[in-house]
ROPA-797283 format. One record per atom (N, C-alpha, C): residue in one letter; x, y, z. Coordinates in steps of 0.02 Angstrom, whole numbers, padded with zeros to 5 digits, always signed. Atoms other than C-alpha are relative to their C-alpha. Layout:
residues N
aXYZ ...
//
This chain:
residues 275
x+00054-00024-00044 x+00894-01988+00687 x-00067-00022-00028 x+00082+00024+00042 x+00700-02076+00679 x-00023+00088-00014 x+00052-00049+00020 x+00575-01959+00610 x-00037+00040+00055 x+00029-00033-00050 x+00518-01915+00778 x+00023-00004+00068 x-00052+00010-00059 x+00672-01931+00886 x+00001+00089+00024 x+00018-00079-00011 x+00609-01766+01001 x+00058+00023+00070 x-00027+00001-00061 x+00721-01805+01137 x+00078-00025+00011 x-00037+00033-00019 x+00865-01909+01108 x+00073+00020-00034 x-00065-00042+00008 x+00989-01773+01051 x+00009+00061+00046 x+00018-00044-00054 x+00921-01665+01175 x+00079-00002+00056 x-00056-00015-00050 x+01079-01700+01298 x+00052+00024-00024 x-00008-00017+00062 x+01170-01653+01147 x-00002+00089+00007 x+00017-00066+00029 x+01102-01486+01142 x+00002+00053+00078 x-00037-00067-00067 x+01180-01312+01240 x-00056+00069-00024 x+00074-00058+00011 x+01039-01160+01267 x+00027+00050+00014 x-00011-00049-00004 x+01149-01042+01260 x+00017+00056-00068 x-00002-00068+00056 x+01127-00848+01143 x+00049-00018-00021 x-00032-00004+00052 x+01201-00796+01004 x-00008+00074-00021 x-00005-00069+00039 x+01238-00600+00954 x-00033-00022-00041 x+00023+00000+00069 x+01223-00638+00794 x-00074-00028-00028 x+00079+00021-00012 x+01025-00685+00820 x-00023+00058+00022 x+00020-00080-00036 x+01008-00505+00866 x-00060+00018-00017 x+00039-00042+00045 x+00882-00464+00736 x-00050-00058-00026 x+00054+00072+00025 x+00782-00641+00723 x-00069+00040+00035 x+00067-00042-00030 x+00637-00552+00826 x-00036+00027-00050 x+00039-00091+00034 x+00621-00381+00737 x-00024-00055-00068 x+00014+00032+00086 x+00647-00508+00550 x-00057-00023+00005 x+00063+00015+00014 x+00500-00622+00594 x-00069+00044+00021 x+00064-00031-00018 x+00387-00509+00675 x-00017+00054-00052 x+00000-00029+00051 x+00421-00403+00508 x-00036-00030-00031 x+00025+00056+00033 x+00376-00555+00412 x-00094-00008+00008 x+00085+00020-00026 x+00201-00576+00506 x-00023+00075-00015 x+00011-00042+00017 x+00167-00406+00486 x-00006+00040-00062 x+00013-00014+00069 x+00203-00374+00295 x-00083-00061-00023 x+00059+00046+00006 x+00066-00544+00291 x-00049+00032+00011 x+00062-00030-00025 x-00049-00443+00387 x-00007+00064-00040 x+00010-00045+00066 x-00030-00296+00266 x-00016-00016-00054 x+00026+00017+00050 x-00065-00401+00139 x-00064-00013-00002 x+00050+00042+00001 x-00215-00487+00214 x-00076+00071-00005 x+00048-00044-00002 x-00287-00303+00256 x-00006+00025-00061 x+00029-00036+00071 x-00271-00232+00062 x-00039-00054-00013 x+00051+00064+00020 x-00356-00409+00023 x-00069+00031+00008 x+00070-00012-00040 x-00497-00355+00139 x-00037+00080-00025 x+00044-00055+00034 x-00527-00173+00088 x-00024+00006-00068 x+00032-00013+00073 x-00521-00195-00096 x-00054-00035-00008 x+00064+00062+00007 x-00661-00351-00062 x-00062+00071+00028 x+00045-00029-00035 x-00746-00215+00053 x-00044+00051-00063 x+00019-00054+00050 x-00735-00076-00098 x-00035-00025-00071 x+00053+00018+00051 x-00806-00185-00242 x-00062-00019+00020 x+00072+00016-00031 x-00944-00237-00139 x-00044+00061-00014 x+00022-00040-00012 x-00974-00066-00095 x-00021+00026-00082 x+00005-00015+00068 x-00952+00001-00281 x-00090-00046-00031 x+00053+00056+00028 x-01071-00150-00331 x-00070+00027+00033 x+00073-00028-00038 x-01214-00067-00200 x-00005+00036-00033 x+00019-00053+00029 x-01208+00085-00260 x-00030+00027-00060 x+00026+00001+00073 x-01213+00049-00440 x-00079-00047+00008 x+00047+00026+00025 x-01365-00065-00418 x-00057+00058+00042 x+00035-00068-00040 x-01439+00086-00279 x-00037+00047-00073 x+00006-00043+00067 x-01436+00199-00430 x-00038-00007-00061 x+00053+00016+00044 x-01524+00080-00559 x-00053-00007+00027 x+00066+00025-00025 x-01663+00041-00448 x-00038+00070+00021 x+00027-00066-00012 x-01668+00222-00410 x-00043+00035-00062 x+00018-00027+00051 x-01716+00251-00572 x-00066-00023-00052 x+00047+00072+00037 x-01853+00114-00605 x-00048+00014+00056 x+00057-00032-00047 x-02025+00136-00529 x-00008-00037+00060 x-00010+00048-00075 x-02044+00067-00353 x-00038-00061-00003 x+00043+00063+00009 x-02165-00061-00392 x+00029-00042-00049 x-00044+00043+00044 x-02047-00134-00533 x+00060-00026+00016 x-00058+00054-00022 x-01913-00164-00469 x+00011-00091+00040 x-00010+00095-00006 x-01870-00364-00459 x+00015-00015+00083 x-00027+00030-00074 x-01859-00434-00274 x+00065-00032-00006 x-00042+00035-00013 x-01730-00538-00309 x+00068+00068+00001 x-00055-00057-00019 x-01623-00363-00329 x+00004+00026+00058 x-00002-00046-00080 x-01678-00275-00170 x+00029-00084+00059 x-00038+00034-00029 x-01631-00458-00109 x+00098+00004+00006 x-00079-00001-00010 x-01448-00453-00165 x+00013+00074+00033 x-00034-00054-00038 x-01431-00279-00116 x+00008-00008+00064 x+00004+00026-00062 x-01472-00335+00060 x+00049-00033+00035 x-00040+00046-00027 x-01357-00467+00064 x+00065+00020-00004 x-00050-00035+00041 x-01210-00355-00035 x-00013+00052+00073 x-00005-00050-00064 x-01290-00236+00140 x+00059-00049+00069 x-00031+00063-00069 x-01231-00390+00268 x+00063+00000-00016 x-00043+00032-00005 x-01088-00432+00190 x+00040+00040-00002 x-00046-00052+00020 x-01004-00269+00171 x-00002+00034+00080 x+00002-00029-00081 x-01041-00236+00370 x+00067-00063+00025 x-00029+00065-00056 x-00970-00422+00420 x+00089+00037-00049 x-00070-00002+00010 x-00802-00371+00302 x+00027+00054+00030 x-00029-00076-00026 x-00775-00184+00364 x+00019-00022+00070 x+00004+00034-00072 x-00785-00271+00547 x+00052-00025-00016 x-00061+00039+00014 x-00657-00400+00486 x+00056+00057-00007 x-00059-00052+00007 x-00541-00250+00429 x-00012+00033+00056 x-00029-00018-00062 x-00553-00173+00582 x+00030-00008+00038 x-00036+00030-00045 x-00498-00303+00689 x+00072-00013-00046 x-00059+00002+00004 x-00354-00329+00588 x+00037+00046-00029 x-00034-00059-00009 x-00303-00159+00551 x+00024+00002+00078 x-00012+00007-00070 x-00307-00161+00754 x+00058-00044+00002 x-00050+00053-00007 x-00198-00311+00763 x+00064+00026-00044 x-00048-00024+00029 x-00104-00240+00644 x+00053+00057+00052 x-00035-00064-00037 x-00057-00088+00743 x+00032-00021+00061 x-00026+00033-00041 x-00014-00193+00865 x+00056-00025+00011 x-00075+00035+00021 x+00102-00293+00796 x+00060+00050-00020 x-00039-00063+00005 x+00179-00116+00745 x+00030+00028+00060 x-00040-00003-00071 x+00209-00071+00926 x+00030-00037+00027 x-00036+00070-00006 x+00273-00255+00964 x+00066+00013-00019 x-00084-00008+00019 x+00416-00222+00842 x+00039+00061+00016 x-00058-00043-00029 x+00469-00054+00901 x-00002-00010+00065 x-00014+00026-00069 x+00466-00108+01086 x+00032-00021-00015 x-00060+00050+00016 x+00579-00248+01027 x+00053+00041-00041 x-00069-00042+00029 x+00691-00136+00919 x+00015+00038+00070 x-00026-00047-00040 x+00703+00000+01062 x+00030-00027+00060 x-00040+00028-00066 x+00747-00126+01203 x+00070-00040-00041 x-00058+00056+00012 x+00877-00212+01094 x+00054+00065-00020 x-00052-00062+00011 x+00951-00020+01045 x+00015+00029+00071 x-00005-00031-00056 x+00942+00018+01222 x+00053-00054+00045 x-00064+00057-00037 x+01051-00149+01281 x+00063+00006-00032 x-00077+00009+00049 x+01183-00126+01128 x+00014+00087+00029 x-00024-00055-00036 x+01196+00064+01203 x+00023+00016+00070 x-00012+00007-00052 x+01219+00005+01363 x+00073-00008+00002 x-00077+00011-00001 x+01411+00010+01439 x+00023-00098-00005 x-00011+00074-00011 x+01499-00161+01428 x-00027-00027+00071 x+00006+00046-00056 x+01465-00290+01550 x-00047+00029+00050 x+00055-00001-00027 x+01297-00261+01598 x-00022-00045+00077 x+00023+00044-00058 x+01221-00325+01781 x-00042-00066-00034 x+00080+00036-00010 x+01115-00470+01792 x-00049+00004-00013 x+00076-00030-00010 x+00974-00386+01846 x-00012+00067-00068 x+00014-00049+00058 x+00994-00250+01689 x-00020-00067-00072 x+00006+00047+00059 x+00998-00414+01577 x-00060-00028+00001 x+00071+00059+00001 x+00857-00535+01654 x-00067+00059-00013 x+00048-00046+00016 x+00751-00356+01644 x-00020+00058-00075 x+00025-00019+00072 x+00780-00313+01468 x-00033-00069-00037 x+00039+00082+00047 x+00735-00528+01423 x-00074-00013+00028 x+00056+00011-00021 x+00594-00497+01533 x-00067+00035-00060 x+00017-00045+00059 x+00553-00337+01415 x-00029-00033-00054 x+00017+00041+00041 x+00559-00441+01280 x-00057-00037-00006 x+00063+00042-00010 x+00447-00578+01342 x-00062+00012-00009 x+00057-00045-00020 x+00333-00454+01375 x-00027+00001-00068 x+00002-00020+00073 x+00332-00383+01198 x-00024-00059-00049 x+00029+00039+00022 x+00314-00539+01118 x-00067-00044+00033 x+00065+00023-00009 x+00174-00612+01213 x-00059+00062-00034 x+00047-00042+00021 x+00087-00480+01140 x-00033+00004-00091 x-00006-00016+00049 x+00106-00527+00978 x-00080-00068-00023 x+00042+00039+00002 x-00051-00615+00895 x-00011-00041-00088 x-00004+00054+00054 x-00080-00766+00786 x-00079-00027+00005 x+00084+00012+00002 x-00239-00828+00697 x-00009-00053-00011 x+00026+00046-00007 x-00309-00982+00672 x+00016-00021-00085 x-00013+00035+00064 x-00242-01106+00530 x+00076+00021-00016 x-00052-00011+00011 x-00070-01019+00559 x+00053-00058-00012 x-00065+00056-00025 x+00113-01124+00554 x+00036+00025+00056 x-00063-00020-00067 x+00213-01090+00727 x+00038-00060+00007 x-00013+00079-00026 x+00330-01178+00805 x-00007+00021+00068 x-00010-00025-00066 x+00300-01191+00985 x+00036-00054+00041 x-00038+00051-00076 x+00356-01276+01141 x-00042-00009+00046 x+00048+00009-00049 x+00245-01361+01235 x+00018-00004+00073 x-00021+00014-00081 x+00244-01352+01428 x+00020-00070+00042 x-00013+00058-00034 x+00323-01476+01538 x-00024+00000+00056 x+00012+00019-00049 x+00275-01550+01700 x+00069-00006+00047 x-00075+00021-00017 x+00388-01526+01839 x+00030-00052+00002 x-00055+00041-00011 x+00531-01628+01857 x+00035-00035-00090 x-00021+00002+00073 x+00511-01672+01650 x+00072+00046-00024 x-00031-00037+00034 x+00649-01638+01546 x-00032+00040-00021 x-00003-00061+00061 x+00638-01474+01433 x-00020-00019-00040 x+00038+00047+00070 x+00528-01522+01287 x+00026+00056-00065 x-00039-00022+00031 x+00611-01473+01120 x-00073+00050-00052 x+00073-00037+00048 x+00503-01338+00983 x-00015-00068-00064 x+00020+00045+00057 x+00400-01424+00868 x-00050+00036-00061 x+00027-00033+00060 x+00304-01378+00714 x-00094-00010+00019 x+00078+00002-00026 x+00097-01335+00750 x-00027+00037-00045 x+00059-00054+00034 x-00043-01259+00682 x-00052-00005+00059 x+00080-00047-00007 x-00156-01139+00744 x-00061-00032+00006 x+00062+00020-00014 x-00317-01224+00810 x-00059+00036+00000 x+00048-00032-00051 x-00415-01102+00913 x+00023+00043+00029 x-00027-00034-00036 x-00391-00947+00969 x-00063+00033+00068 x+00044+00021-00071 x-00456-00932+01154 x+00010+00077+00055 x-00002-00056-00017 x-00501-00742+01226 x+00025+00064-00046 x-00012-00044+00029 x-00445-00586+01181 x+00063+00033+00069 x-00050-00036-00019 x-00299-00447+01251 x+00036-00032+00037 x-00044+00038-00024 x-00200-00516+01395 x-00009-00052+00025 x+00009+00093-00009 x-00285-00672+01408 x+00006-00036-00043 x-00006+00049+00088 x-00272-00731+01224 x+00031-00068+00022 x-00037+00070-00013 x-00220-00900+01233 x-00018-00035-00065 x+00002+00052+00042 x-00215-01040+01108 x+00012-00065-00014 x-00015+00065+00015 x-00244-01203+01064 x+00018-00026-00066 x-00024+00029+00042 x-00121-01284+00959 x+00016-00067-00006 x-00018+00061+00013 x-00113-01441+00856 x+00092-00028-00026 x-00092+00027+00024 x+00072-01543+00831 x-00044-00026-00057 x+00035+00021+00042 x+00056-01573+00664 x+00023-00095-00010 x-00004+00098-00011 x+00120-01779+00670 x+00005-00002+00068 x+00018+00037-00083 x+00085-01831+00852 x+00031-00059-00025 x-00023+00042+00013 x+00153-01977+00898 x-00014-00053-00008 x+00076+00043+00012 x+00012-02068+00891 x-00056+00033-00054 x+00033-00032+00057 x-00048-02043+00719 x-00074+00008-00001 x+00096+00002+00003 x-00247-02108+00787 x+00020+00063+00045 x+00038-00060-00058 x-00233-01952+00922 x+00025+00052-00024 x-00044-00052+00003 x-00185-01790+00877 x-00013+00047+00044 x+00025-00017-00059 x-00153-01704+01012 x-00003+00080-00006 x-00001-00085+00017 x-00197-01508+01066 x+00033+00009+00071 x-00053-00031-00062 x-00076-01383+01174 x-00025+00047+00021 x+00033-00093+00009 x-00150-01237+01244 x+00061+00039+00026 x-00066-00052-00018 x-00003-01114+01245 x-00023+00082-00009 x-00002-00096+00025 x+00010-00915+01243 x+00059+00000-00067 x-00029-00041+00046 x+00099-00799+01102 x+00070-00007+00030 x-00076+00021-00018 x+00269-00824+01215 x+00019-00048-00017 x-00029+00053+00017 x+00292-00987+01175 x-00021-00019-00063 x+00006+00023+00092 x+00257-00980+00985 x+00071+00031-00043 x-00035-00019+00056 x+00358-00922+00826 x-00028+00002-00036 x+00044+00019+00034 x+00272-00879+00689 x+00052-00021-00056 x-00007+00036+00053 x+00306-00986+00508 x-00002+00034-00040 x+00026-00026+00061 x+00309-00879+00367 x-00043-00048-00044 x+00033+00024+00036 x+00174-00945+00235 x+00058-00030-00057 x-00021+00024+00070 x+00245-01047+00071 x+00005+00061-00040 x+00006-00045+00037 x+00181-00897-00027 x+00046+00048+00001 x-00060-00060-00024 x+00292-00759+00061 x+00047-00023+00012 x-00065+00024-00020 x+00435-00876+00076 x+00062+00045-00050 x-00059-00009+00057 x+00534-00789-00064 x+00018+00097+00029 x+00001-00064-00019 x+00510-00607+00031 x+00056-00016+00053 x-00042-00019-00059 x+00622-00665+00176 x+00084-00005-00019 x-00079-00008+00026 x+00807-00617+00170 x+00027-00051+00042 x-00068+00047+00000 x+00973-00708+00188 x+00013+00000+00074 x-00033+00026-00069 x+01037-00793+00363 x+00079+00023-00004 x-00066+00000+00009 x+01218-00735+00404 x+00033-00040+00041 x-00050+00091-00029 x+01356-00871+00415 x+00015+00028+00088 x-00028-00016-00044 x+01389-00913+00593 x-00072+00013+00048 x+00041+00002-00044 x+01228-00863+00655 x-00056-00049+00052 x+00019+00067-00021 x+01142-00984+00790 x-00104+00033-00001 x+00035+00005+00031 x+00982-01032+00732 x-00043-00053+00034 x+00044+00068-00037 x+00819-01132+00787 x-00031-00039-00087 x+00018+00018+00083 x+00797-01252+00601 x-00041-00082+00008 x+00051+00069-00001 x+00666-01391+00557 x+00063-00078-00028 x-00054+00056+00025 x+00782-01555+00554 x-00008-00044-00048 x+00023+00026+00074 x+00767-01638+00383 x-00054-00067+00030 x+00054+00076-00018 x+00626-01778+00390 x-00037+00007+00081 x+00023+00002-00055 x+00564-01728+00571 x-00035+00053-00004 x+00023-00059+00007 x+00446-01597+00632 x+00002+00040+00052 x-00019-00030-00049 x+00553-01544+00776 x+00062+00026-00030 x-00031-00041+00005 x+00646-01380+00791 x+00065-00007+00048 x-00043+00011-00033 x+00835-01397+00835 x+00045+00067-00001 x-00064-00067-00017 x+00971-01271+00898 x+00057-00013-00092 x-00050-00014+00072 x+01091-01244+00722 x+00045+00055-00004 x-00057-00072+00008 x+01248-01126+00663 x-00019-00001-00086 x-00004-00030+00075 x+01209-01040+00484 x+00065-00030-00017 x-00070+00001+00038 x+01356-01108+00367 x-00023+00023-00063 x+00008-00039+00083 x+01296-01009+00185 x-00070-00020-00008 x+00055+00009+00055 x+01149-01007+00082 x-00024-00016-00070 x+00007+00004+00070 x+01118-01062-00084 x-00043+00030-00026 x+00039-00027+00034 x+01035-00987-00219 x-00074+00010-00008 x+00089+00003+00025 x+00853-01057-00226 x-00018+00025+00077 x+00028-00024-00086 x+00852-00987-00026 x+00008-00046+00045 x-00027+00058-00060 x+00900-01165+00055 x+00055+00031+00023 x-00056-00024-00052 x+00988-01136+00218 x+00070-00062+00021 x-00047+00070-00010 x+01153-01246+00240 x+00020+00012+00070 x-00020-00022-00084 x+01179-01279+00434 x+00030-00062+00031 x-00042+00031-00034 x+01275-01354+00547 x-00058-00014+00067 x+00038+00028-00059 x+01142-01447+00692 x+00059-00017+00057 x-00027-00011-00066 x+01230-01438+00850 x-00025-00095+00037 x+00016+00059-00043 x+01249-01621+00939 x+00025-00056-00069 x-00005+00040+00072 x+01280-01709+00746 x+00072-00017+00025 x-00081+00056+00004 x+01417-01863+00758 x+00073+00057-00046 x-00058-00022+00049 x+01524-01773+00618 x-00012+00078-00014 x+00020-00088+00005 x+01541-01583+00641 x+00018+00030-00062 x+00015-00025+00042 x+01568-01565+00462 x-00060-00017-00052 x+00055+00001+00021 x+01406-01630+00426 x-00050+00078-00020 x+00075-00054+00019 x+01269-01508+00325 x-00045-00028-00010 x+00065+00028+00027 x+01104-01518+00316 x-00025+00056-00021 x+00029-00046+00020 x+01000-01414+00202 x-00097-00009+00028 x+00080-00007-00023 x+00816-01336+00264 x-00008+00050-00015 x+00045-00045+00026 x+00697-01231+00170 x+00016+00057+00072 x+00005-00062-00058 x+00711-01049+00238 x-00028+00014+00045 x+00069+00006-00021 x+00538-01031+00296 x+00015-00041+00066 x-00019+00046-00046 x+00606-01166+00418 x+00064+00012+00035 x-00065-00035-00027 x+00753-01069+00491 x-00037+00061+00030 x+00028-00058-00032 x+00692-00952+00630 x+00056+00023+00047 x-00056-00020-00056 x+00766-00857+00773 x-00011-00068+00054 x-00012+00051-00042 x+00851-00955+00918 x-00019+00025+00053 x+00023-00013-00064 x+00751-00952+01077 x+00013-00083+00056 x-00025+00060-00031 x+00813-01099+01199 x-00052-00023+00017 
//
């Protein structure tokens, strides 16, 4: 397969679930959400030495005659005033987002406990209206700017189905249920153009970071899987076959000449399977 063959296993490849992908949702949207708990202690403890830092210089200047005190102090305090407004603001919005993403995942847990409680052999219309559920739930979910997703860019009718590919986070474009985003492919195929997608939160995935790659747990064998194909930066349908030790995923790519072919791909690069 070239390095940027996006299409030509594509006939190759069957879009149909997998049980055992039950819990790819709730895992990454966990994933983005411990990040965002991280990013908010980041933000308050920056907020609280600032603050600390006012107070203590409040206190010496309080104590020094008004006409002595140095400008260049009542300057930094000023600026130690700005910058401790613009971060508390920042932690707001993503405490908010945060809480968000907290209702995201129990919507998505409660419709997926509410289909496995359901009697066997569900209608149609009980199925396409719990995947609608879903949809729902995840468009709601929000991604910031400089992220890794993988998304799927839109086709034009009559186009084939265009396969997921690996992006970053450009631009994020509105707010609540208009959010939208423009995302870059990170190798285009035309290395002078790189091109931008404007997609919603439905048609992303988020990437865990490098950093938090060692927080995410184990794939179980068997499970079907959306995985970055070695040397390319398109996302293919896969079956879990084990894990090794350092967290590489060993999988079986769906459409491969020799079905006991493995290929190994960094965890981080093993998400849930959305067709």
């Amino acid at each position: 397969m070239s390095s940027r063959n996006r299409s030509g296993r594509g006939s190759n490849r069957n879009n149909g679930n997998n049980a055992n992908s039950d819990h790819g949702e709730e895992a990454q949207l966990w994933e983005s959400i411990k990040a965002r708990v991280s990013e908010v202690v980041v933000g308050v403890n920056a907020e609280s030495k600032g603050l600390s830092k006012l107070v203590e210089m409040d206190k010496e200047m309080g104590s020094m005659d008004s006409e002595k005190i140095p400008g260049a102090s009542l300057k930094e305090m000023e600026q130690l005033c700005r910058a401790g407004v613009r971060q508390s603001d920042d932690n707001i919005l993503k405490a908010r987002e945060l809480v968000d993403q907290l209702k995201i995942l129990r919507a998505v847990c409660v419709a997926k406990e509410q289909a496995e409680a359901a009697v066997a052999g569900p209608s149609k219309r009980s199925s396409a209206r719990d995947n609608a559920a879903s949809a729902a739930a995840l468009s709601k979910v929000v991604f910031s700017k400089g992220e890794s997703v993988a998304f799927k860019p839109k086709t034009v009718s009559g186009e084939a189905a265009s396969d997921w590919i690996l992006g970053e986070v450009a631009q994020v474009l509105g707010e609540g249920k208009s959010r939208r985003y423009k995302v870059i492919d990170v190798e285009p195929e035309e290395q002078s153009k790189q091109k931008e997608y404007r997609t919603s939160a439905s048609s992303m995935i988020p990437i865990t970071p490098e950093s938090q790659a060692a927080t995410l747990g184990p794939w179980e064998p068997k499970t079907t899987v959306l995985a970055l194909y070695p040397n390319t930066t398109t996302f293919y349908r896969a079956e879990v076959h084990s894990m090794d030790e350092d967290g590489r995923v060993n999988l079986k790519f769906e459409g491969e000449n020799d079905s006991s072919t493995l290929q190994q791909v960094e965890r981080r690069f093993v998400i849930e399977y959305r067709p």
